[in-house]
C-alpha positions in Angstrom: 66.7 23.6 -20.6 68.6 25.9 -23.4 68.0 22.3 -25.4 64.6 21.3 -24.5 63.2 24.7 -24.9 61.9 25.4 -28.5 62.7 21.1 -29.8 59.8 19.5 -27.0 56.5 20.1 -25.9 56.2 21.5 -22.5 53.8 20.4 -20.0 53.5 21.9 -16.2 50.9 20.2 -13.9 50.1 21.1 -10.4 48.4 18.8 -8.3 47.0 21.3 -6.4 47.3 20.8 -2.5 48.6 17.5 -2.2 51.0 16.9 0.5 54.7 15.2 0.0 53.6 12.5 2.3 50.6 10.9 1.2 52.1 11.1 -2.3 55.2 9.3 -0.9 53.4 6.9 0.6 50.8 5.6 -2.5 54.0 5.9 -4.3 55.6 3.3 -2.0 52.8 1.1 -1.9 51.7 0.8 -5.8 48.9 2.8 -5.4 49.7 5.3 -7.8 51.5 3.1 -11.0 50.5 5.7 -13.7 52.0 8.2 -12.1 55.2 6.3 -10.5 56.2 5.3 -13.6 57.4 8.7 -14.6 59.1 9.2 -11.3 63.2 9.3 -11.5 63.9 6.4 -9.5 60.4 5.5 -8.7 60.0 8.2 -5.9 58.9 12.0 -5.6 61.3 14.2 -4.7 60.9 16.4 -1.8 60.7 20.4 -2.2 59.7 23.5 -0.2 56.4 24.8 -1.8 57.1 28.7 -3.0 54.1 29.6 -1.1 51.3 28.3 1.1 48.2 29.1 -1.1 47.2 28.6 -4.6 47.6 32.2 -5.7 51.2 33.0 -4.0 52.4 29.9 -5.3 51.4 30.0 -9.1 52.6 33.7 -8.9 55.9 32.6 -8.1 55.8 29.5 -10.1 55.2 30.8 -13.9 58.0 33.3 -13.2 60.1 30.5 -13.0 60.5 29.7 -9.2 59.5 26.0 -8.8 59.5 24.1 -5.9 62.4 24.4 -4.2 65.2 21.1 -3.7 64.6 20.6 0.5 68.2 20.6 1.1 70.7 23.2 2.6 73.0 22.5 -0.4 72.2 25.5 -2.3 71.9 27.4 -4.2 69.9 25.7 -6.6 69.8 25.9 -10.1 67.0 26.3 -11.9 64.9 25.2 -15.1 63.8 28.7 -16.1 64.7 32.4 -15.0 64.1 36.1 -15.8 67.2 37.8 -16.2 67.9 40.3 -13.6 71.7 40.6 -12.0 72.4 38.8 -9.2 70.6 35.8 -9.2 72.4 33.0 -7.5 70.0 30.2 -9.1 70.5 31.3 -12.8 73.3 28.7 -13.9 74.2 27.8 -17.7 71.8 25.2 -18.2 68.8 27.4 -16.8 66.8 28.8 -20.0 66.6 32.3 -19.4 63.9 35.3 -20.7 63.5 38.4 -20.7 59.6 38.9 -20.0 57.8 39.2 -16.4 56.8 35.7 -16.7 57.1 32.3 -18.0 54.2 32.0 -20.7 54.8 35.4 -22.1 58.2 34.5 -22.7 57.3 31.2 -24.2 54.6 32.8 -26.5 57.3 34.8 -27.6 59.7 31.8 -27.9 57.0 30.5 -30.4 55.0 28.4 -28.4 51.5 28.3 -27.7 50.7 28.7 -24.4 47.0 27.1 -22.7 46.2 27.7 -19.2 43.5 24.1 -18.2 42.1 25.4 -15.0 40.9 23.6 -11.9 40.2 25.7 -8.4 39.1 29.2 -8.2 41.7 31.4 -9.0 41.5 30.0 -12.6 37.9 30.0 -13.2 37.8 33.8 -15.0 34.6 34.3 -12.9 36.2 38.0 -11.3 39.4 40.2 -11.6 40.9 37.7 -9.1 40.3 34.6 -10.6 41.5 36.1 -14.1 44.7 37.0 -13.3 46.6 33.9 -13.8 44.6 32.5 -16.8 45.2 35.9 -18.1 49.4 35.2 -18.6 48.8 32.7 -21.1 47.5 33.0 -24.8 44.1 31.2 -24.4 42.5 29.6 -21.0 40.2 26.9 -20.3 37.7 26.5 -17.3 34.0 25.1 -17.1 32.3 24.1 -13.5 32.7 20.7 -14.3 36.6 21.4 -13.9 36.3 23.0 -10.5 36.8 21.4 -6.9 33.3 21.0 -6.0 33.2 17.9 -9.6 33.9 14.6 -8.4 34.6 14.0 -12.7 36.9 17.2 -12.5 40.2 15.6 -13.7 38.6 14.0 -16.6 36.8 16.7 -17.7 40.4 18.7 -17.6 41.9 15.4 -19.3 39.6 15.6 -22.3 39.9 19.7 -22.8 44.0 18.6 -22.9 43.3 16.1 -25.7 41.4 18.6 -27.4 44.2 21.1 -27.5 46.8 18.7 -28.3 44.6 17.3 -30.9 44.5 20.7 -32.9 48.1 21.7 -32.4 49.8 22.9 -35.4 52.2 20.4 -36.3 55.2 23.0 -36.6 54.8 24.7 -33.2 55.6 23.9 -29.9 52.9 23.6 -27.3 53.4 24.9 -23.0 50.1 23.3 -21.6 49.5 23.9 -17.7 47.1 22.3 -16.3 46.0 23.5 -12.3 44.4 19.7 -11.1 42.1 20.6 -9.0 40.5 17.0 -7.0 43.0 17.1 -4.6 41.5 20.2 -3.1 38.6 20.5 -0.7 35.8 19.4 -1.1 37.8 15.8 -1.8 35.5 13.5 0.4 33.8 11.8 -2.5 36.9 10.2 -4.0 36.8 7.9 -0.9 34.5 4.9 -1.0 31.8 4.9 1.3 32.9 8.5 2.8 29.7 10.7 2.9 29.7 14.7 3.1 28.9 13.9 7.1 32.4 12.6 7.0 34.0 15.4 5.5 37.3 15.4 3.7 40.2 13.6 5.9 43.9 12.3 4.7 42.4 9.5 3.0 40.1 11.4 1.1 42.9 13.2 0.1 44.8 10.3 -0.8 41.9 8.6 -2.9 41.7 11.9 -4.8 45.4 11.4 -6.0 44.2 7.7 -6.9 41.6 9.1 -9.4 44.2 11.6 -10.6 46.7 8.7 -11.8 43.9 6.4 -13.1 43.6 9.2 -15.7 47.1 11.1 -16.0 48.3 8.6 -18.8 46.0 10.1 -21.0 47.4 13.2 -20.5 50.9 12.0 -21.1 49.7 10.5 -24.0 48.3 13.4 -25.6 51.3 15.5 -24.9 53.6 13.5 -26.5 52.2 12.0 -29.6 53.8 14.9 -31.7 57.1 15.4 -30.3 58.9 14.5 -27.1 57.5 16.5 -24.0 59.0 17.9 -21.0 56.9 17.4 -18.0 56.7 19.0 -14.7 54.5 17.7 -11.9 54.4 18.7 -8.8 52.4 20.3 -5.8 52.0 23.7 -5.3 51.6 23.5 -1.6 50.2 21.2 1.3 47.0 21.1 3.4 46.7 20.1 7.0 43.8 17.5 8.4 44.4 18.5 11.9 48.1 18.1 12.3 49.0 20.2 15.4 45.4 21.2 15.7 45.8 23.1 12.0 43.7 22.7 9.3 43.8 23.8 5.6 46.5 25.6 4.4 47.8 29.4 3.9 49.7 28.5 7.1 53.4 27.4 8.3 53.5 24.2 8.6 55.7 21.4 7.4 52.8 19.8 5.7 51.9 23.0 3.8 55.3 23.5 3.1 56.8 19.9 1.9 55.4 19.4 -1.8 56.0 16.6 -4.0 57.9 17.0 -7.0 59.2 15.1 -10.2 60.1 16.5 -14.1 61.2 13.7 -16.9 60.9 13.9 -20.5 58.4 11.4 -22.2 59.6 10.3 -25.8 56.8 10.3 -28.9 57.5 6.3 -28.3 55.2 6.6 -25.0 59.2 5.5 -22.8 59.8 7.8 -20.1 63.3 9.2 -19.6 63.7 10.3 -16.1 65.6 13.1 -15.4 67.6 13.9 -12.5 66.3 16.4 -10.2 67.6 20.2 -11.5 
């Protein structure tokens, strides 16, 4: 990351609440092309979420703890770290700062940090749900961004192309985008579901459907000016009734197993995968 940091584009996106499984399995089946593209080795790999809600998660996740490799082969190294002693997952290749957080320390890198918002802890409506945006240089949220839109990815799609279009050519850009259609209410992503229905599994996995029939625009965006580091993942699962649990903010494997994936995408539009860190 020492090389990538300061020389690409960065670009974190968490599809918020979707579980390792159904993204597996649309993976697996073609369902998801857009996004499977990108994937090292045409497959997400699995991780242990950093926490089981929105907020704990993101908390953990712009100080630099990702999703965590689901093997007992540790420690693992990783991408990005604040220097304090004794950390087992600093390694030479981790970019290290010295700042309580990950966009601070990229704003003082040189890079413009942009915070897209999706559910409610982005939407700068209260102290709580301005926390978060509040790490980053400048923040973006409107209703039509928010879980209740069934146009919510789009509308986050076009605000990205608007901040990518007015980038200044000599300075990097760290653009994190919270997706937010995954996330209940999901039911009307799923042909012929009503709200009678209610949101179910394959709601959930319609929802990452309309994600990847628009993510290319995204990638697009993010890497017509130089190449761009990408990180997508989940920052935690939700249960439909697994065990008699559902939602999430729980322990369960289903909360806890995310998808995750990074690769660099070249200003020629060809992915590079990258091996997972």
């Amino acid at each position: 990351m020492n090389a990538v940091v300061g020389t690409h584009d960065l670009l974190l996106v968490t599809l918020d609440t979707l579980r390792f499984d159904v993204a597996e399995e649309l993976a697996a089946a073609g369902r998801i092309p857009n996004l499977a593209a990108h994937l090292p080795g045409d497959r997400w790999e699995r991780r242990h979420a950093p926490g089981s809600f929105t907020y704990a998660s993101h908390q953990a996740m712009l100080a630099g703890f990702l999703p965590t490799p689901a093997s007992p082969d540790g420690p693992h190294p990783r991408l990005f770290a604040a220097r304090f002693a004794g950390s087992e997952s600093t390694a030479p290749r981790t970019w290290v700062f010295d700042a309580p957080d990950l966009p601070t320390a990229l704003g003082a890198a040189g890079y413009r940090t942009v915070c897209i918002g999706g559910v409610g802890f982005f939407n700068k409506q209260g102290p709580l749900g301005s926390v978060l945006p509040g790490l980053f240089q400048e923040s973006h949220w409107e209703p039509e961004m928010g879980v209740p839109s069934s146009t919510s990815f789009e509308a986050q799609v076009a605000r990205a192309e608007l901040v990518a279009a007015e980038q200044p050519a000599g300075q990097p850009l760290f653009l994190f985008l919270n997706v937010s259609a995954l996330h209940q209410p999901n039911w009307f992503h799923l042909p012929g579901a009503t709200r009678e229905h209610g949101d179910s599994r394959a709601s959930h996995a319609a929802a990452l459907e309309y994600v990847d029939a628009h993510i290319g625009r995204l990638f697009a965006a993010m890497s017509a000016r130089r190449p761009c580091f990408a990180i997508v993942c989940s920052d935690h699962g939700t249960a439909y009734g697994e065990d008699g649990y559902t939602g999430h903010r729980i322990g369960h494997e289903v909360v806890w197993t995310v998808p995750y994936a990074h690769f660099t995408i070249p200003t020629t539009g060809e992915t590079t995968a990258e091996e997972p860190a």
